[in-house]
N, C-alpha and C positions, 0 to 999 in steps of 0.2 A: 113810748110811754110818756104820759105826765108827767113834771115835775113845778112843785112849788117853789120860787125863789124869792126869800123875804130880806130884805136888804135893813139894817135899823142905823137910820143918822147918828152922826156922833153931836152933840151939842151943838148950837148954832149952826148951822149945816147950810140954813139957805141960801150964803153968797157963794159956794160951793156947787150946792146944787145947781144954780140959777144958770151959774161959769159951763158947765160940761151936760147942761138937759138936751142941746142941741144935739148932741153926737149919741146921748142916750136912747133918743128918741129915736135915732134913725135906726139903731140895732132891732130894735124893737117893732119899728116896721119894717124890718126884712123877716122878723117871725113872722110877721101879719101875711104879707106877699106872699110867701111859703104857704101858709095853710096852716101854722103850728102855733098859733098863739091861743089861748082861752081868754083870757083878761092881762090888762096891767093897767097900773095906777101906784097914786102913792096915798101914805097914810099922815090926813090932816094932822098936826100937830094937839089942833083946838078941835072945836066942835063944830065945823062950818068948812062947807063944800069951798071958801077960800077963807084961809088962813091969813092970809097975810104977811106982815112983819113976822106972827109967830112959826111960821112955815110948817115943815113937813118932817114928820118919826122917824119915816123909813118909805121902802114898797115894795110891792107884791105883784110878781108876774108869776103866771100858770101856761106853763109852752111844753110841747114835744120835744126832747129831744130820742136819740138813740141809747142812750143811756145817762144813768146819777153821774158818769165820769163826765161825759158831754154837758150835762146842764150848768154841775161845777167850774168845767174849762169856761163856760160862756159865760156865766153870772162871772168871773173874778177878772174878768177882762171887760167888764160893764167900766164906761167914764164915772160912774160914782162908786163905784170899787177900788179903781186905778188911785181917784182921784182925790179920796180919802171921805167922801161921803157919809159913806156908809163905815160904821164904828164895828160893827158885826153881818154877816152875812151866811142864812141858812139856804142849803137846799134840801127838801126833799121828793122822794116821790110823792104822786098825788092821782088818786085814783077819781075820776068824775063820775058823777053820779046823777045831777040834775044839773039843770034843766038836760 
């Protein structure tokens, strides 16, 4: 099944994020290599595909796992979980529809 993982920065977040995006990224492409990824990205802070100084809210990956217990275990062992990034962190299931 699906699941949605929305992770939301805690203030000032982006020398943080910027510190641990290398290790993020690589989790995330072993979802890709698998086959179980849908999207991921992060949520501009501002209104512009780059942000800048102002950085980034949060993000949102949509991946397979085996179960809501498994998507949990993976998102809170994410480098911006561990790492204090993210101020809060949801998962839930998530059913695709389109495309």
């Amino acid at each position: 099944m699906f699941y949605a993982i929305s992770g939301e920065d805690i203030p000032d977040s982006l020398e943080k994020r910027l510190a641990v995006r290398p290790e993020h990224l690589e989790r995330i492409k072993v979802l890709q290599e698998e086959g179980r990824l849908i999207l991921a990205g992060p949520y501009p802070a501002i209104d512009s595909p780059d942000p800048g100084p102002a950085g980034f809210s949060g993000s949102l990956i949509v991946a397979e796992f085996e179960s809501l217990e498994a998507a949990r275990t993976w998102a809170e062992a994410d480098p911006y979980a561990t790492s204090g990034v993210y101020g809060k962190l949801t998962v839930r299931p998530f059913k695709k529809v389109l495309p």
